[in-house]
N, C-alpha and C positions, 0 to 999 in steps of 0.2 A: 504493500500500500504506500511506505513513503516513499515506493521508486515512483510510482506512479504522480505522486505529490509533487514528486523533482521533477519530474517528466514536463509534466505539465507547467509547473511556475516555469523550467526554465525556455519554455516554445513560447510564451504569454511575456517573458521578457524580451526575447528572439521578435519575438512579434511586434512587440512595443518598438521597439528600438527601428525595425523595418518600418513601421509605421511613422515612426515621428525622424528618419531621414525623409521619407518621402514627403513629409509634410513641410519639413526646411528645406528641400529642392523647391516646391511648388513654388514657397514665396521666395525664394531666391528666382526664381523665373519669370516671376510676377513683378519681381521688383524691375529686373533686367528689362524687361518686354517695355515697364513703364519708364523708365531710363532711355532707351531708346525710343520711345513713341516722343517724348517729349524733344527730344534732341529734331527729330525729323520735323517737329513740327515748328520746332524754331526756325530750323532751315527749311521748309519751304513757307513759312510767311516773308520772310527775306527775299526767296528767290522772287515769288508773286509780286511782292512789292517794287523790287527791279524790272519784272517783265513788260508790270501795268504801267509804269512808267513811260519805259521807251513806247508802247504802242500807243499809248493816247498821246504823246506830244506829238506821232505821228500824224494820228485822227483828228490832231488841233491844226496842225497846218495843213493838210487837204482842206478841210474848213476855212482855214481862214483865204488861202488859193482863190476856194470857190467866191469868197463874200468879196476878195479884190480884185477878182476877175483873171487871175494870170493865165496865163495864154500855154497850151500844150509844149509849145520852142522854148518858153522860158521858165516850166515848171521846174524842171530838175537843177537847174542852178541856182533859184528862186529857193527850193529848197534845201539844196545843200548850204546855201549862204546863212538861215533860217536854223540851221541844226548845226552850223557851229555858232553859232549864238548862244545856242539854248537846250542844246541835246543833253540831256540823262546820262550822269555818270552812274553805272552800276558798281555798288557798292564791292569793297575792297576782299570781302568775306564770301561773292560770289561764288570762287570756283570751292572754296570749302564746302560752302552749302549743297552745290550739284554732288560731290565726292558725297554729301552725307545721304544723298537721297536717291543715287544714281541705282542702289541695287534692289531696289522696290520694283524698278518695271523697265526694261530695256528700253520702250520708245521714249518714256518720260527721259532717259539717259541722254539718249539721241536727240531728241528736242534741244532739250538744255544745252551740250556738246554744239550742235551747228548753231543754235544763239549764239550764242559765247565767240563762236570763231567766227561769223559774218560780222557780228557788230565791231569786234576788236578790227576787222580788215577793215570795214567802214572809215572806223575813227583814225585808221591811218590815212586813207583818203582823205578825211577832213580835215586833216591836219595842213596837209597838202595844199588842198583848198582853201585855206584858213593866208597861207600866205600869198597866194595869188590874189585874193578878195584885201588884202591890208597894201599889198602893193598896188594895186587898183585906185584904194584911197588916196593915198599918200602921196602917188607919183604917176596918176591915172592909168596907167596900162598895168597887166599882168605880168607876173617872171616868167610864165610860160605862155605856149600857144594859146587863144581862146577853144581852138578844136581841142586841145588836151585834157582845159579845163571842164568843157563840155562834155567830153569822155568818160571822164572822171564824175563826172555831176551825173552822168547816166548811169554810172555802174553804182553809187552809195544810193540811187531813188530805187535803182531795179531791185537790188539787195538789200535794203533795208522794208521792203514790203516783203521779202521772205524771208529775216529778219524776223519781222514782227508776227509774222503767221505761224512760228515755230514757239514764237513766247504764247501768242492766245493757246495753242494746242498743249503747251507744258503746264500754262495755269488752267486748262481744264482740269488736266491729269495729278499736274497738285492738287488742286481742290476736293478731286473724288477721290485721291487714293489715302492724302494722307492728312488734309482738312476735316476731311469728313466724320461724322461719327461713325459710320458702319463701313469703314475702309474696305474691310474684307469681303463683304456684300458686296460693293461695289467692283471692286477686281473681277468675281464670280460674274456679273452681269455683264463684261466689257467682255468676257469670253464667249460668252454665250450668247447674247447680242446686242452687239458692237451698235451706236447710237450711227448716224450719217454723219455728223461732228466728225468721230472716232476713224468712222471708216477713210474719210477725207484728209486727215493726219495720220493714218497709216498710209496711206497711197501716193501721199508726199517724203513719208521717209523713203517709200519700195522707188516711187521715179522720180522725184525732185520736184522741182517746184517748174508747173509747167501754163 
């Protein structure tokens, strides 16, 4: 009878003990999951915040274009001169943020990645542009050709409208994957079926922007 006594205290200790590791994993997993949910969500209110930036001062000069009438020949210079004035610096924390939220969903990755790299080619452009438009003032002509300049002014308007359709497509994807309250729910429905949104920014990552 007291083997039986030992038998059993010692399986109900055995037991307890397997019981309450598992119980101190859980909340250690629990804790972790929320250690990182909140990290991701830092870093995508940051990204969002950069993205909506660049697009709306986009959507504010086609606006304001339309209200002063600028003419097709002279929008993309019109606008490049316009966006180094006033173009959206994206915060210094940027590419951290993408690294923290790149491995939630490959196209959000991808999104974020060709933002990142058309705007920075842009803002070399403009820079460009920035001294051609100050030697214009200064000394009325440009350092370079006008065709250059206008080359140049076509390729930052071509590229910053895909640019900006790469940031609306990653703050969709922010917003549902990891804004959201039911992130996972939402993943689950983008598999199973993909909104026209979704399917439109998957069809620009597969052929570009056309």
């Amino acid at each position: 009878m007291d083997e039986i006594v030992k038998f059993i205290d010692h399986w109900q200790t055995l037991i307890g003990a397997i019981i309450g590791g598992l119980f101190a994993l859980s909340v250690a997993l629990l804790v972790a999951y929320k250690a990182r949910r909140s990290e991701e969500i830092s870093a995508a209110m940051l990204l969002v915040g950069d993205l909506v930036s660049v697009r709306v001062a986009g959507e504010r000069l086609d606006d304001l274009a339309v209200n002063k009438k600028i003419s097709k020949e002279n929008y993309a210079l019109w606008f490049s001169e316009k966006m180094i004035l006033s173009r959206p610096k994206i915060s210094p924390l940027f590419e951290a943020s993408v690294i923290r939220v790149m491995p939630i969903n490959k196209n959000l990755a991808a999104h974020l990645e060709l933002f990142h790299t058309i705007y920075t080619a842009i803002e070399h452009k403009l820079e460009r542009l920035s001294k051609d438009f100050e030697a214009i003032r200064e000394k009325g002509k440009p350092i370079r050709s006008n065709e250059s300049m206008l080359a140049d002014a076509d390729i930052v308007l071509r590229e910053f409208k895909t640019a900006t359709t790469h940031a609306y497509c990653a703050e969709q994807l922010l917003s549902r994957l990891v804004l959201n309250n039911f992130p996972t729910w939402r993943r689950l429905r983008r598999i199973i079926s993909p909104s026209s949104h979704e399917q439109r920014c998957h069809k620009l990552l597969k052929e570009g922007d056309t």
